[in-house]
N, C-alpha and C positions, 0 to 999 in steps of 0.2 A: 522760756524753756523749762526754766524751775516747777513754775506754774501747772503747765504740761504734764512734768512726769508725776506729777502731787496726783493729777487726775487719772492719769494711764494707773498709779498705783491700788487708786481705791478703786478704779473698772475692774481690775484684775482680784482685787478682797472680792469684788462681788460677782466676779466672774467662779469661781471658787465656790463663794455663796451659794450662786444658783445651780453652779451643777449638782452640790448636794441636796438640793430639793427636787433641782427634776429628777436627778434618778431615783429617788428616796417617793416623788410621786408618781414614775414612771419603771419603776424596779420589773414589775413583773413583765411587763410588755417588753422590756429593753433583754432582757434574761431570756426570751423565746424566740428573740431574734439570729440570726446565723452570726459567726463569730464577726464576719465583713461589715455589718452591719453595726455591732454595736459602738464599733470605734465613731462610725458618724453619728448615733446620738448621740454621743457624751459632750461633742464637739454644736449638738444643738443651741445649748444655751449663752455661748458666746456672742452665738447668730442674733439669737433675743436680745443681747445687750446693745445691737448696733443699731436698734430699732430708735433710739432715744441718745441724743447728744451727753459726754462726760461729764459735763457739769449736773445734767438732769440725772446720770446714772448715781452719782457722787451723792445729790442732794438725797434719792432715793434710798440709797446705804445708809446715810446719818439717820435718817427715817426710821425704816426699818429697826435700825441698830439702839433706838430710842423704845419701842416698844419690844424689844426682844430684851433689854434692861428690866424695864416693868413687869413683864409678862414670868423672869424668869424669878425675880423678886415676890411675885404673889404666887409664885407654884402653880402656873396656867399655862397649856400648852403655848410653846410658841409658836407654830404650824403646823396644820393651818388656823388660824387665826377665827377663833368662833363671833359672830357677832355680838352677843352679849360681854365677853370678853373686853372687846376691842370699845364698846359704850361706856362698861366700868373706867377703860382707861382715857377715853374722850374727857369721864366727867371728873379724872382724879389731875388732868392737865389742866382745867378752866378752873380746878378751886388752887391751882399753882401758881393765878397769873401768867397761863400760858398766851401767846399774841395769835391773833387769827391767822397769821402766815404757816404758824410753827403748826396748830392745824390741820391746814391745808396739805402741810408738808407729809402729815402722817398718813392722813386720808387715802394721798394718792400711792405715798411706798408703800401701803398695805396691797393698796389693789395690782399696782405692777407690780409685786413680786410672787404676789396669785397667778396672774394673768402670763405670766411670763413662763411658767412650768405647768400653764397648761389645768387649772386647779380655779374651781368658782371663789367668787372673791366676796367677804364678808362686807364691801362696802355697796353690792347692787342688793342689800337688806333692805328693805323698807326704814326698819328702827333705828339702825346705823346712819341710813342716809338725815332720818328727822334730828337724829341725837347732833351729830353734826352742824347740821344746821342748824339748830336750836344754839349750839356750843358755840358756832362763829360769830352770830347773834351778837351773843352776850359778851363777846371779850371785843367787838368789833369798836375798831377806834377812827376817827376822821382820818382820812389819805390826805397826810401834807406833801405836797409837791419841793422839789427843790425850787427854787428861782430860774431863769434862764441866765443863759450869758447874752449879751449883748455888743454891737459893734461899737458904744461906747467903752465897754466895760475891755474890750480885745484893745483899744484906742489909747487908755489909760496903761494896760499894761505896754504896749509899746512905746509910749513917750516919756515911763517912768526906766525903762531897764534895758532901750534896745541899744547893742553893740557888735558893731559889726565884725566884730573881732574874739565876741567870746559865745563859743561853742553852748557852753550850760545854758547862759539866757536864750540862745536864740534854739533850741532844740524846746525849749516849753513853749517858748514864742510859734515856735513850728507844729506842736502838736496841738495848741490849741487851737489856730487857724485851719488847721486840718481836718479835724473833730469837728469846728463850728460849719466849714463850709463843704465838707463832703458827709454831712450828718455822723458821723462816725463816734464808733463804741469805743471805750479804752481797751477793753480786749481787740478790736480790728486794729490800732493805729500801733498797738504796739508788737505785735507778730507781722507786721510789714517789714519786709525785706526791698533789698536795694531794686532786684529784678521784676519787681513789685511793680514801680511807679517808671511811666515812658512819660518823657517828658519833650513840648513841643513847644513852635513860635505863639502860640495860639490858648494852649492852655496843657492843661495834664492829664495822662489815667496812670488812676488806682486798683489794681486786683484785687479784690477784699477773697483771697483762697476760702476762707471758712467766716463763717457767718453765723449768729442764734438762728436767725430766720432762714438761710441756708437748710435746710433739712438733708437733700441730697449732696451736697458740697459742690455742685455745678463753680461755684465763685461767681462772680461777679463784677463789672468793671464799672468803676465810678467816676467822671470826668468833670473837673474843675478848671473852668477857665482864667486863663492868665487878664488879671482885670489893670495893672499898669498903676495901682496906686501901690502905699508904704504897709497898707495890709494885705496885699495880692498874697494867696497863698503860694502861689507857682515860685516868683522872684524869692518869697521864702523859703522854699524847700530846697533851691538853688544856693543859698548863701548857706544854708545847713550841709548840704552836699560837701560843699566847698570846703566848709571849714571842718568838720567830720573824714575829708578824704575820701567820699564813698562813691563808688565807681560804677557805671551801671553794668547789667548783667548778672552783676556777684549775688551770691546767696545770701546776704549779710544782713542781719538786722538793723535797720535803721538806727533805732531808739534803740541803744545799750546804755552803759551805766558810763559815767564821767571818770578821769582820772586827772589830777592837775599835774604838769608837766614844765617846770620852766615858766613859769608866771602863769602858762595858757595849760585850757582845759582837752582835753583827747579822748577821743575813744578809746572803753579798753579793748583790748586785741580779741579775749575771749566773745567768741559769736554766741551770746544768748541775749533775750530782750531783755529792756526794764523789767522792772516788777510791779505790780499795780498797785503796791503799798508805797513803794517809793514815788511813782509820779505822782501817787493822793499827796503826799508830805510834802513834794513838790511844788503842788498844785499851790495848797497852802499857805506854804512860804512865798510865793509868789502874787497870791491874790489876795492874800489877807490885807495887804497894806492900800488897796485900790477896789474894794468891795465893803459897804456895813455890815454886813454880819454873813463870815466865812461861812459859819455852821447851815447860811441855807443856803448854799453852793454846794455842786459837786462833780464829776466828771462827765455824770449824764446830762451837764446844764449848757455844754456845744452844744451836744446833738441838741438837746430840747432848746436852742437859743436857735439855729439855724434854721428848724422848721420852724419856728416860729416867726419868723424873718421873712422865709417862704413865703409861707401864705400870708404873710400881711400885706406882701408886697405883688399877690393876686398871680402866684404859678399856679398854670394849670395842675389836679389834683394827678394828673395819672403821671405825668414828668415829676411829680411832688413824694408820690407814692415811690414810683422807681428808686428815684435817687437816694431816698431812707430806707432803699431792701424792705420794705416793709409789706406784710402777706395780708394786711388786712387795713379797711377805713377806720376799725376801731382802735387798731394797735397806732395808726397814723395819726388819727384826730387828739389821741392820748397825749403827743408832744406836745403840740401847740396850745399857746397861752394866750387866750385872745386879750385885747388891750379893752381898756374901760370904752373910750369911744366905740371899740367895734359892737361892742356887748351892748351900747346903749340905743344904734341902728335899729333895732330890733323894735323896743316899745315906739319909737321915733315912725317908724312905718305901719302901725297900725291904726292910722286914720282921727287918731283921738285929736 
């Protein structure tokens, strides 16, 4: 919930933002319109903000707010944003040791927030586009992956800390089997609510309400089958339930924060989620002692542990694709980790 209103905050700095640029780019037009009228443009660029998810509006604000710094430090307009301008400051980022993300990050708040009030955008330059390009080039560094998790690695952790009696272990016991076998984000696992999950003799669904890949917020239902061994996710979410007190129907965040009570640990009463700084610390503490080296784990290493599980274990790609919300092959194939064997098939089959 915390999390949330951090985002609703900065949507609203840049809702603010944008009105004063599109009237400031649409003044004269807005000013000839009948009094009726000018109330619903002002109320346009709100509209614009819903074009692109919070976190993407959020990341575009730091953006932006990154060269409105520089721009306003070297005496250079800050919008709209001249192409030359905007190369000086490309090339004053890469001699800072700036990282190809950060960027990327600029590239694109320049042009949305062109794009957005309606105003040509200094990044469909020719120069701009090369200067960029040239700049990612040269700060570009190898993409290390995390690790995946694996069903030994879920195996260890339950034969070193499971107890059926205490809330804390089995609620990371619980998120992590959840995250591993319904592919899931730490943002989906942890804004799940109790009315969320129907649960049956057979197996479970999950409502994921909002989603990265979601674009229109349709949701989506994710179904994991009750498997009958001591890593079933069903039977665990069930002992979680139990000991949590969480009733279905209710509005209630699942994943809240602990409170110890009388030897034993409890939900706190206040209905807001974890936090995703806390389940990392969590994470942590928990797998450090049963993983070599913590630092190349992380909480995308379920999800990227379970499609890799997937397809190794040869699900079809379109039930493979579903089940990871996933809008594209490429965003799909991006998880999976092929093993040395699978990768060695390859030279093995051609004829040599």
């Amino acid at each position: 919930m915390c999390a949330k209103l951090v985002l609703n905050y900065f949507s609203y700095l840049f809702v603010f933002f944008s009105i004063n640029l599109f009237l400031q780019k649409n003044k004269k037009e807005i000013l000839e319109l009948p009094q009726s009228l000018r109330c619903l443009a002002e109320g346009l660029p709100e509209l614009l903000l819903n074009a692109k998810a919070d976190k993407t509006v959020q990341k575009y604000y730091y953006g932006f707010q990154k060269w409105t710094k520089w721009a306003s430090a070297n005496n250079v307009a800050v919008f709209p944003v001249k192409p030359l301008h905007l190369c000086l400051f490309c090339k004053f980022l890469t001699s800072n040791g700036t990282s190809q993300s950060v960027l990327t990050e600029i590239f694109y708040s320049v042009r949305w927030v062109h794009l957005s009030v309606g105003e040509s955008s200094p990044t469909d330059h020719c120069l701009v586009k090369n200067v960029f390009e040239g700049a990612k080039r040269k700060v570009a560094r190898p993409i290390i992956k995390k690790d995946v998790i694996t069903v030994e690695i879920l195996e260890k952790l339950f034969d070193k800390y499971y107890d059926p009696s205490d809330l804390l272990v089995q609620r990371i016991i619980t998120i992590s089997l959840l995250c591993y076998s319904g592919f899931l984000r730490s943002a989906e696992v942890l804004c799940l609510m109790r009315c969320d999950v129907k649960l049956s003799s057979t197996h479970m669904e999950i409502f994921i309400e909002k989603s990265k890949t979601d674009i229109y917020r349709d949701g989506a239902w994710v179904v994991i089958a009750r498997t009958g061994t001591r890593l079933c996710p069903v039977s665990n979410v069930e002992l979680y339930f139990k000991l949590a007190n969480l009733y279905e129907d209710k509005a209630e965040f699942i994943f809240r924060n602990v409170t110890k009570h009388q030897d034993q640990y409890v939900l706190r009463k206040n209905n807001k989620p974890m936090l995703y700084n806390r389940l990392r610390e969590q994470f942590i503490q928990f797998y450090q002692p049963i993983v070599p080296d913590i630092s190349r784990f992380g909480l995308h290493s379920f999800r990227a542990g379970g499609a890799t599980a997937a397809a190794s274990n040869g699900v079809p790609d379109r039930l493979f694709k579903r089940h990871g919300r996933w809008r594209s092959e490429t965003a799909k194939d991006g998880y999976v980790k092929d093993s040395l064997p699978e990768r060695l098939t390859v030279s093995k089959n051609l004829s040599l």
